[in-house]
C-alpha positions as CSV (number, residue, x, y, z in Angstrom):
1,X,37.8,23.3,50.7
2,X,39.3,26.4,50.7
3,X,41.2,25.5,47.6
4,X,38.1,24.2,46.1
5,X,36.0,27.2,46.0
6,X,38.7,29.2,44.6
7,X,39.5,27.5,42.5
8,X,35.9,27.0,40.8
9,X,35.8,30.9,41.0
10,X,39.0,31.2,38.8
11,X,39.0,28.5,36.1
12,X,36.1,25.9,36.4
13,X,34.4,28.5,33.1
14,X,37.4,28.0,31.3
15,X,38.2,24.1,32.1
16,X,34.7,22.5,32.8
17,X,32.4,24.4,30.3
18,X,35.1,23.9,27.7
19,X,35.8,20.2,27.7
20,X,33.7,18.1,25.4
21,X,31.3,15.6,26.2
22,X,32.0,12.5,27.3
23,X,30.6,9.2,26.1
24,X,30.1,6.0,27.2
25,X,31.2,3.0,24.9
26,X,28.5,1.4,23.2
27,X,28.6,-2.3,25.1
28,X,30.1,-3.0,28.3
29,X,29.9,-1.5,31.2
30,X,32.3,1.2,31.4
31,X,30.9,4.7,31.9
32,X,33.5,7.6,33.6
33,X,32.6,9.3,36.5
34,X,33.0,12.4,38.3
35,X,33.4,12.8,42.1
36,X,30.4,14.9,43.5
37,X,32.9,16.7,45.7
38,X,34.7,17.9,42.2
39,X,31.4,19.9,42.0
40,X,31.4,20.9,45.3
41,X,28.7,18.3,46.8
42,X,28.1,18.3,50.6
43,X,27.8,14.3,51.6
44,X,25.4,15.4,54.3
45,X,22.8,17.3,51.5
46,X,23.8,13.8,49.1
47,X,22.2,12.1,51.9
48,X,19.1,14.3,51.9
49,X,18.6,13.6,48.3
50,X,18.9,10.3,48.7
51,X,16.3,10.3,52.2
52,X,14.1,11.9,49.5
53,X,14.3,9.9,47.1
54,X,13.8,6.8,48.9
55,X,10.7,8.2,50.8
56,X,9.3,9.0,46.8
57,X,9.8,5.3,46.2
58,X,12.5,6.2,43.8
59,X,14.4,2.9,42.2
60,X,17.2,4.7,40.3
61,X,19.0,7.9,40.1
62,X,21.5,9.0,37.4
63,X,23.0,12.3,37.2
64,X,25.5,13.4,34.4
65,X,27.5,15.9,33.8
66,X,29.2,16.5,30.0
67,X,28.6,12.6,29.9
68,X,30.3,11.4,33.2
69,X,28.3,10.0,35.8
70,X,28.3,12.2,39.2
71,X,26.2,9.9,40.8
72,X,24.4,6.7,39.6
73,X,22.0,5.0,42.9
74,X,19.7,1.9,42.6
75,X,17.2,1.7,45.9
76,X,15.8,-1.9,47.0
77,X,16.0,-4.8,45.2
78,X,16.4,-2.7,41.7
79,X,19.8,-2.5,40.4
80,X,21.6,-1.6,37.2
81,X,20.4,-4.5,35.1
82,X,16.9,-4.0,36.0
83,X,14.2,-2.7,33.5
84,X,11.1,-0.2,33.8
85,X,8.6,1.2,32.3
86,X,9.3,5.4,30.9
87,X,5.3,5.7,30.7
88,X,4.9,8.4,29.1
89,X,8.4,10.0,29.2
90,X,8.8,7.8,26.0
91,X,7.2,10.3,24.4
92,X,9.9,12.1,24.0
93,X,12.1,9.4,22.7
94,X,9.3,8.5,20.0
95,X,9.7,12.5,19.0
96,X,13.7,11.6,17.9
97,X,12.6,9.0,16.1
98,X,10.0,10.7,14.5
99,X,13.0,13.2,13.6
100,X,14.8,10.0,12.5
101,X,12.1,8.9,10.1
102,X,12.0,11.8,8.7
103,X,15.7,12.8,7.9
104,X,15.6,9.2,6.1
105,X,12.7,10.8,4.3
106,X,10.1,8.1,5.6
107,X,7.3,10.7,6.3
108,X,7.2,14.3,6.7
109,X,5.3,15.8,9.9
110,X,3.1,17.9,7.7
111,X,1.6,15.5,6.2
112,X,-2.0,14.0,6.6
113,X,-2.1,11.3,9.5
114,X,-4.9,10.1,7.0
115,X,-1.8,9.1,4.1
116,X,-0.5,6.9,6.7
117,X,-3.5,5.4,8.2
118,X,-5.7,5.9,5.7
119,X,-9.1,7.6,5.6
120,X,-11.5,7.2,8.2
121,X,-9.0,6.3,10.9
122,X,-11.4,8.2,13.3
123,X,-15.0,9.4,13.4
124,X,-14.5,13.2,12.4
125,X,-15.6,14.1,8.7
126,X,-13.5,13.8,6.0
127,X,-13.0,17.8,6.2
128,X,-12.5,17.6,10.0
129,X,-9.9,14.3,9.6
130,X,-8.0,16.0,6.8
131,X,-6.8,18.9,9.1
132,X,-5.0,16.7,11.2
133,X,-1.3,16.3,10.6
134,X,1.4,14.7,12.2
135,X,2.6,17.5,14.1
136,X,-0.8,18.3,15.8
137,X,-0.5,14.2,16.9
138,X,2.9,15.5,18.6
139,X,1.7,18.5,19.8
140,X,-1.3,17.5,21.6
141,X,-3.3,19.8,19.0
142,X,-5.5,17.1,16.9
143,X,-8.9,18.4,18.2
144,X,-9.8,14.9,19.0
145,X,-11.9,14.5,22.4
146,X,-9.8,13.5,25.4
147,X,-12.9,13.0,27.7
148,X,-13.4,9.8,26.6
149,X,-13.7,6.7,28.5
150,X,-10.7,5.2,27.4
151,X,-8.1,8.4,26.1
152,X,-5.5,4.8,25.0
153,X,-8.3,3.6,22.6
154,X,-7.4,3.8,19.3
155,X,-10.3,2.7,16.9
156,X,-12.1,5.0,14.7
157,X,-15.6,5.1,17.3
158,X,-13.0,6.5,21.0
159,X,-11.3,9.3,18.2
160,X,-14.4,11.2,18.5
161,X,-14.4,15.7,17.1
162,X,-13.9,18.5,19.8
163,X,-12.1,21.3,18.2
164,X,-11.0,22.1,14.8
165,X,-6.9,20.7,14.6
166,X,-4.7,23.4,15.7
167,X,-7.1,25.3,18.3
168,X,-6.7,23.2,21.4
169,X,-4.0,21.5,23.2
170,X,-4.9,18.3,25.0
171,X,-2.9,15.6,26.4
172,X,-4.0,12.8,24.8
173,X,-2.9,9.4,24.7
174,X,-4.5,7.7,21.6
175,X,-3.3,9.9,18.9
176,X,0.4,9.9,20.6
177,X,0.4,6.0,19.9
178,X,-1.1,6.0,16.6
179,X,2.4,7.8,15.8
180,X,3.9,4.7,16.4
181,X,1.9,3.0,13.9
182,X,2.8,5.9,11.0
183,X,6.6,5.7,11.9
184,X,5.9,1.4,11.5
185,X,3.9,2.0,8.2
186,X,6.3,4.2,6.7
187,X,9.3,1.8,7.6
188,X,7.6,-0.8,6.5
189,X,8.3,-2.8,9.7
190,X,7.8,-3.3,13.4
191,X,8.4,0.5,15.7
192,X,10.5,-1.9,17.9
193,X,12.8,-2.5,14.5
194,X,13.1,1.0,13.7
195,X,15.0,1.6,16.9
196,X,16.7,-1.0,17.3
197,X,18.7,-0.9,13.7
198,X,18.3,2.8,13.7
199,X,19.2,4.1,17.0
200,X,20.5,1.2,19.1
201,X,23.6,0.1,17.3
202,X,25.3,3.8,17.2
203,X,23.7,5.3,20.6
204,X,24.0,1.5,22.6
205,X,20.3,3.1,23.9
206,X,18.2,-0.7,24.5
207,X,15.2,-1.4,25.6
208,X,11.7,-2.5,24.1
209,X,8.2,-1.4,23.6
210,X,5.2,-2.6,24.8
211,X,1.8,-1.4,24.2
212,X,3.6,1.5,23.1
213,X,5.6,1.8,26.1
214,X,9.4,2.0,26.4
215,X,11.3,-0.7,28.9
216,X,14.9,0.0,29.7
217,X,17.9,-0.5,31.9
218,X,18.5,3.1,33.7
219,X,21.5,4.0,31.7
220,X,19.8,3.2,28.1
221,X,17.5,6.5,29.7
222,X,20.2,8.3,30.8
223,X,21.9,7.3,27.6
224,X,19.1,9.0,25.3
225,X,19.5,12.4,27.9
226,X,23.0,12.3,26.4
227,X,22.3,11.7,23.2
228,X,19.5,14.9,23.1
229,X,21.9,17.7,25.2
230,X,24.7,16.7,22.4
231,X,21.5,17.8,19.6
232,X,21.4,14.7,18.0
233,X,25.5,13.8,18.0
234,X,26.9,11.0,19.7
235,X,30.3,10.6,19.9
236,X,30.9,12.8,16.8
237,X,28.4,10.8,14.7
238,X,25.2,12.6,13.8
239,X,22.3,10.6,14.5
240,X,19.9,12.9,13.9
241,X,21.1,16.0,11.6
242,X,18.0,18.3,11.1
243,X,18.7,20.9,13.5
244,X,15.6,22.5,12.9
245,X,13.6,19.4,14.1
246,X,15.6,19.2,16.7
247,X,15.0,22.8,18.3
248,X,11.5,22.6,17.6
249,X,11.2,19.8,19.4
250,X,12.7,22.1,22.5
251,X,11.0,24.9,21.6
252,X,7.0,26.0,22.4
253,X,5.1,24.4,19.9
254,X,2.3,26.5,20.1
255,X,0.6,29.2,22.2
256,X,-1.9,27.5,23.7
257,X,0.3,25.1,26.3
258,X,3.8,27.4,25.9
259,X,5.4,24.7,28.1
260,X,4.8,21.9,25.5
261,X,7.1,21.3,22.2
262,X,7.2,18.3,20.4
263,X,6.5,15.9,22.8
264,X,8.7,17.5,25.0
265,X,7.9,19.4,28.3
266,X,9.6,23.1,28.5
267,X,10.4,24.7,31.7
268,X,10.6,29.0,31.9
269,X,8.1,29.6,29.8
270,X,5.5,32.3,30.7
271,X,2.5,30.0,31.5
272,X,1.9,26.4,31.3
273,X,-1.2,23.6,31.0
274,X,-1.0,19.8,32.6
275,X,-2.9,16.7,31.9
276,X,-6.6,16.4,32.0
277,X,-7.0,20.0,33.2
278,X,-7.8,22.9,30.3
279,X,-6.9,25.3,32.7
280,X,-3.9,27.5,31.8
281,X,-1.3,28.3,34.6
282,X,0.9,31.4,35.1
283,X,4.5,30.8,35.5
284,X,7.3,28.0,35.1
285,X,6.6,24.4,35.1
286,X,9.4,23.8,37.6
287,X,10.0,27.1,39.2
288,X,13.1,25.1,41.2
289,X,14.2,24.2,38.0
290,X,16.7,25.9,35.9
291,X,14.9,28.0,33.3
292,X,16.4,26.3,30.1
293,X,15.6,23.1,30.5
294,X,13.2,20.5,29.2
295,X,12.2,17.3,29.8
296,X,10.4,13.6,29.1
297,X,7.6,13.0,32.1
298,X,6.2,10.1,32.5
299,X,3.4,8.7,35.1
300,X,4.5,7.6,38.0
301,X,7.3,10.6,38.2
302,X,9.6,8.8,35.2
303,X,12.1,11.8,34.2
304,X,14.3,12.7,32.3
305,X,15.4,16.1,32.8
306,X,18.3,17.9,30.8
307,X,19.9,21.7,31.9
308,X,22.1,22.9,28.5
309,X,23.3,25.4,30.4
310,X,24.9,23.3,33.0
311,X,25.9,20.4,30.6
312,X,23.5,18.2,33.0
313,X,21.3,15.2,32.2
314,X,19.4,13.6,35.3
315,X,17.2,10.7,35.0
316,X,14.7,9.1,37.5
317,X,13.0,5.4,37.5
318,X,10.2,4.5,40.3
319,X,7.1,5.0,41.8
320,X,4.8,7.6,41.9
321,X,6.1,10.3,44.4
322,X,2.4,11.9,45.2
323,X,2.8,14.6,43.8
324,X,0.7,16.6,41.3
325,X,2.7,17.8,38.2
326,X,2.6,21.9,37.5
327,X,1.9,22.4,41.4
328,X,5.1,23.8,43.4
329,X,4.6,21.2,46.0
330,X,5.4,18.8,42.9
331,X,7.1,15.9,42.9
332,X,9.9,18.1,40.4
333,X,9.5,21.0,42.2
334,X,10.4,19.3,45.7
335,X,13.2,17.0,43.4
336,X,14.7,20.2,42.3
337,X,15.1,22.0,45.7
338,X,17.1,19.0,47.1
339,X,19.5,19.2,43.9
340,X,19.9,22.6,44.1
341,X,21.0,22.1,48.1
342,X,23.8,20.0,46.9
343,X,26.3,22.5,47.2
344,X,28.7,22.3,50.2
345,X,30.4,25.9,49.5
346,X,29.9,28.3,52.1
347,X,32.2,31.0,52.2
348,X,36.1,30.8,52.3
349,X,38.1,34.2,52.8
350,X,41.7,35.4,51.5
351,X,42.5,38.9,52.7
352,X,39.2,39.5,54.3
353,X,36.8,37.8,57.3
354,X,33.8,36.4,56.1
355,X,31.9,39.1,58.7
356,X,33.3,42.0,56.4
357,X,31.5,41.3,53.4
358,X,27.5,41.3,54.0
359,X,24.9,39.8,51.5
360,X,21.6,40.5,52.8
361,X,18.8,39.0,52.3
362,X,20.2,35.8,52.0
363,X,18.1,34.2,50.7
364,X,16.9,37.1,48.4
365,X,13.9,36.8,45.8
366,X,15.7,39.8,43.5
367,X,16.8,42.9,45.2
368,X,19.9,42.4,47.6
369,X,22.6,44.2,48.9
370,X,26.4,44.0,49.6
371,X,28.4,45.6,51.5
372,X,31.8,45.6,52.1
373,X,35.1,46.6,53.9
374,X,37.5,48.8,51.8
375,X,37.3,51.6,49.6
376,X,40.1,49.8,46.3
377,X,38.3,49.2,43.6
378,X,37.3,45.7,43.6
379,X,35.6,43.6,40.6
380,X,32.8,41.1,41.0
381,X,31.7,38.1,39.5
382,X,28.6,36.3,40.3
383,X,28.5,32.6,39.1
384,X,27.0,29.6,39.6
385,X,27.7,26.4,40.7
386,X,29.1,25.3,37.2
387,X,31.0,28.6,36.8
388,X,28.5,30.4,34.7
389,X,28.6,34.2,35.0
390,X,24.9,35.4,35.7
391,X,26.3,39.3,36.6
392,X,29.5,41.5,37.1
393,X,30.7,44.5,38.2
394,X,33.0,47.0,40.0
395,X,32.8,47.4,44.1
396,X,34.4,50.5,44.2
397,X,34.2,53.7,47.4
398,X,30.7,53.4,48.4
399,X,31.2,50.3,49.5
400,X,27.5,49.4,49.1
401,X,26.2,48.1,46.2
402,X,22.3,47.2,45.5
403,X,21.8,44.6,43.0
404,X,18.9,43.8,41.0
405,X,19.3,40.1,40.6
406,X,17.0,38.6,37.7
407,X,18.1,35.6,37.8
408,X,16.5,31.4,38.3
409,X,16.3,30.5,41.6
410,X,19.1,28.1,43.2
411,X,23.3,28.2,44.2
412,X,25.4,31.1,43.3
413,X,28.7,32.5,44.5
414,X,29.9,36.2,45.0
415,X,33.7,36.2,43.6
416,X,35.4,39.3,44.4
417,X,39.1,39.7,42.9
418,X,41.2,42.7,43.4
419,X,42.6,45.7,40.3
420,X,45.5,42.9,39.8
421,X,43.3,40.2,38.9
422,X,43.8,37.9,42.6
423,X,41.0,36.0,43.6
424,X,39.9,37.3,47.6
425,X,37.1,37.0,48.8
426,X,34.0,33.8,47.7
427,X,30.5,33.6,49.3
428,X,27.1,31.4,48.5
429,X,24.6,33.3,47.8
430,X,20.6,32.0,47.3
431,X,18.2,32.7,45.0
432,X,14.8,32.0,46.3
């Protein structure tokens, strides 16, 4: 262990944040995998997760990093053939192949819903209809009235005005489907076609819709997680090009809901707005969650959850865990706090006892303070669990130094090495 922690102090920067993405082949069922202790997992807090996860009625788990699987579960009777529902976490998959249709020039996301569907495709005025575009559809911006009995009914009388297109964000079902039907109008066949001789042959990502829903196997889901951290690339091969479509989709749409992109939720963003509520919320979606990432959410707690920073895709098929999305006793939120616990590293010592060197708080919320036992100069690192470097600096006569630590919450380590470069002294640190 001792070893271990050193070791991911020295090099795991320069050997796991440089490697390349893996990926799996497109048939069969090879996939590579990484040990969780090669990233430092404690069996005992892989056993919480999994208690959690089971008590959430969770059916499958997959967790990747740079393509390999770190751990891949199946709870019950559901195994790795079986297929569910991604609810509304297929939203996101729609979005890439919206990008899709476009690059192939199909249809531009400017353009008029109406040229697709045709005039009167809902009960607004012809002024009112002809401000909707496709990007308010994937936006949740249309304008179109949410408080209706039936927010999946699609014909003209249930898409009913509330707001000019543009001035209010709304999650709402029907005008999310009735993308679908442009993406099958402009193709010129079924939705279901356009994946499947589009996207399925060069990404092996399978599945089928069904009144608008996407079915899969776990993997084809963890497969598409890949496919997105890797912008559009798999395996070398550009499936989807426009880079610009592709960090808008990631990026806050508008200002109304900051958290929302193109059918894509956005965590660390300064405020937030969830489902049938108009209320906005102060804050991250997923304080527990790393700050840069974004993800599909579907009902019933269907995720797919992807962390650039830490070259992480994580993926979660079952029932609904009870929890209410955007609250920080969420479903996420409580999700997020087990993975961040995953860490095993404590503290290991080289020339000095672990009593020497003193974090406190630990836990800290910002502010914390470290003192330690000699006046050499000593340099500091503070990193992650994936060997990211979130601070630095110099420990040098004091011996006190008081650190103002604005960084997201979850598993760091303080690496102290000596003038000559010689790794010393490691210890975990928390971000609350």
């Amino acid at each position: 262990m001792k070893f271990y922690v050193v070791l991911l102090c020295l090099f795991i920067d320069q050997n796991l944040i440089s490697q390349s993405s893996y990926f799996p082949p497109l048939t069969g069922d090879q996939w590579e995998t990484i040990s969780p202790s090669d990233l430092g997992w404690c069996q005992q807090e892989i056993n919480n997760l999994d208690s959690f996860l089971i008590e959430k009625g969770t059916k499958a788990i997959i967790i990747l990093k740079k393509g390999k699987i770190v751990k891949e579960t199946y709870y019950g009777t559901f195994t790795r053939d079986s297929s569910w529902y991604w609810a509304s976490a297929g939203k996101s998959l729609t979005s890439f192949l919206v990008g899709m249709a476009q690059e192939k020039g199909l249809l531009n996301i400017q353009d008029k819903t109406s040229e697709y569907l045709g005039k009167a495709w809902t009960s607004l005025t012809s002024d009112q209809e002809d401000k909707i575009t496709l990007w308010h559809q994937m936006t949740m911006t249309t304008g179109l009235n949410d408080n209706v009995p039936d927010d999946n009914c699609m014909t003209p009388l249930c898409l009913q005005y509330k707001a000019d297109a543009g001035t209010r964000w709304a999650y709402h079902n029907a005008p999310y489907r009735l993308i679908q039907d442009v993406v099958a109008k402009a193709w010129g066949k079924s939705y279901q076609n356009f994946m499947t001789t589009q996207l399925s042959p060069k990404t092996g990502i399978n599945g089928f819709w069904y009144d608008y829903i996407m079915y899969s196997k776990p993997r084809s889901m963890a497969r598409f997680g890949l496919l997105v951290l890797n912008k559009g690339i798999w395996n070398g091969q550009k499936i989807l090009s426009d880079e610009a479509f592709l960090n808008a989709s990631v990026s806050p749409s508008q200002n109304i809901n900051k958290s929302y992109g193109l059918l894509w939720w956005l965590n660390g963003q300064t405020s937030f707005m969830i489902p049938d509520l108009q209320t906005v919320f102060s804050g991250s979606l997923i304080p527990n969650a790393p700050n840069d990432m974004y993800c599909a959410l579907g009902k019933n707690d269907q995720k797919i959850y992807i962390i650039p920073s830490q070259d992480m895709v994580i993926i979660r098929m079952g029932n609904d865990g009870g929890q209410i999305t955007g609250a920080v006793s969420s479903f996420d939120n409580l999700l997020w706090a087990k993975i961040n616990a995953l860490s095993c590293v404590s503290s290991v010592s080289g020339y000095f006892h672990n009593r020497e060197f003193i974090i406190s708080p630990n836990p800290f919320s910002q502010n914390v303070s470290i003192t330690y036992p000699t006046s050499d100069d000593l340099i500091y690192d503070i990193k992650n669990i994936y060997g990211k470097v979130h601070a630095s600096g110099v420990l040098n006569m004091a011996q006190k130094v008081d650190l103002d630590l604005n960084i997201p919450s979850g598993i760091y380590f303080f690496c102290v090495k000596n003038s000559f470069g010689k790794q010393i002294f490691v210890k975990k640190m928390i971000k609350i």
